[in-house]
C-alpha positions in Angstrom: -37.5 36.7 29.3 -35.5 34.6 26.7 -32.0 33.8 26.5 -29.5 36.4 25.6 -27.9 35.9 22.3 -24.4 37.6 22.3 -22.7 36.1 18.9 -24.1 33.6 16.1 -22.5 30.9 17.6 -25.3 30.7 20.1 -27.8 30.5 17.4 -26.2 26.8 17.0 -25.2 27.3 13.1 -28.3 29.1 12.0 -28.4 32.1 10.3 -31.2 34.1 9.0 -31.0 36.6 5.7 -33.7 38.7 3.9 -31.8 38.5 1.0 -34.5 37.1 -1.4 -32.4 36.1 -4.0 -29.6 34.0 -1.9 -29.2 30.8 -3.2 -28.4 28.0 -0.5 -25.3 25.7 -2.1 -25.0 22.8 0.4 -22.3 21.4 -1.7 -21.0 19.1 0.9 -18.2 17.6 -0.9 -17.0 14.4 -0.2 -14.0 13.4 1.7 -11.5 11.3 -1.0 -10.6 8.5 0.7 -6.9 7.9 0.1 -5.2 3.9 -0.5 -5.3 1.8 2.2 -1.3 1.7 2.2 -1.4 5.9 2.9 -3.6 5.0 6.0 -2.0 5.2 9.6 -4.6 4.0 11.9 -4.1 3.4 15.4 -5.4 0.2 17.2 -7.1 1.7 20.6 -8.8 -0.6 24.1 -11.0 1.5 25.6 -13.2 0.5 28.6 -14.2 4.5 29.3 -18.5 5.2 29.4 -19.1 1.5 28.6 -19.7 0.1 31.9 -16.8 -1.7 32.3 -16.6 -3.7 28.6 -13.9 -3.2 26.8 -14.2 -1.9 23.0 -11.8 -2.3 20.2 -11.5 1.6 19.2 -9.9 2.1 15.4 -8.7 6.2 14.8 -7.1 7.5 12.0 -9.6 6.4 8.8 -9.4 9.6 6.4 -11.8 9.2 4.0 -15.8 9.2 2.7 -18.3 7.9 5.2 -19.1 5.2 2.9 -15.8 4.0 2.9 -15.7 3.8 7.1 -19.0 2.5 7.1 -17.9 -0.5 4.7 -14.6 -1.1 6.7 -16.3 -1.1 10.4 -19.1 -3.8 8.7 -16.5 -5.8 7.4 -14.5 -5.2 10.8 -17.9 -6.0 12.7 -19.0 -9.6 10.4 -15.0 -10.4 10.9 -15.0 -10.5 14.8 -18.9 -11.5 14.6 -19.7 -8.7 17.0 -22.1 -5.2 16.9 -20.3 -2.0 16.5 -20.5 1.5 15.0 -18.5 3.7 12.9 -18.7 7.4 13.2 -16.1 10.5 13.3 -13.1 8.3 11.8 -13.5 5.8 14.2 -14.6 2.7 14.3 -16.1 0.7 17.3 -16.0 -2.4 18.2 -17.4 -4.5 20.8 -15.3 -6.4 22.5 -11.5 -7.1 22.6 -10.5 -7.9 18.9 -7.3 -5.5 18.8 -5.1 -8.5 17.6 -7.6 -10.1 14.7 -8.6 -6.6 13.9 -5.0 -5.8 13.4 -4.1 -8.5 11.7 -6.8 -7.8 9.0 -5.7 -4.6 8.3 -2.0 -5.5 8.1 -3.3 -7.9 5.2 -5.8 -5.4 3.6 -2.7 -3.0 3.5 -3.0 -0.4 6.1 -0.3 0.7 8.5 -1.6 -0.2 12.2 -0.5 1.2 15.3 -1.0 -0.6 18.6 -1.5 2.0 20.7 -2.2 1.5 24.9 -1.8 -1.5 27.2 
């Protein structure tokens, strides 16, 4: 016997409709992402799930996808280190939180040091 479905959220997002004349609209707008001087991000170290190496951890981008992936490869070819940008945050190998910092002061963000 299968599993017992109790509400659509254990379809996982999918819905099914006999209406023959629905018309799907996956208008997915993008996010506007606002002036680097509006931006409060906060300057994480996190060694959690990486086996003991330390990551540089940026939070607080608001904006397109584009934009974040742009800033974390810039971000990433600054400290000359892999990384990956995704939720808005940006990761980055290693312990950069000062240069990283530093970068962002000059590209006009507003940076938080947050933790130890």
């Amino acid at each position: 016997m299968g599993k017992k479905i109790s509400s659509l959220e254990d379809l996982g997002g999918f819905v099914f409709s006999t209406n023959k004349e629905f018309e799907f609209d996956n208008n997915d707008e993008q996010k506007e992402t606002i002036a680097n001087g509006e931006q409060r991000l906060e300057a994480h170290l996190d060694k959690k799930n990486r086996g003991g190496k330390v990551a540089t951890v940026i939070k607080g981008f608001e904006g397109s996808d584009d934009d974040l992936k742009a800033l974390a490869k810039q971000l990433k070819t600054l400290c000359g280190v892999g990384g990956s940008a995704k939720d808005g945050e940006i990761i980055i190998q290693g312990n950069f939180r000062e240069k990283i910092m530093d970068f962002l002061v000059k590209e006009g963000y507003k940076v938080k040091r947050v933790g130890g």
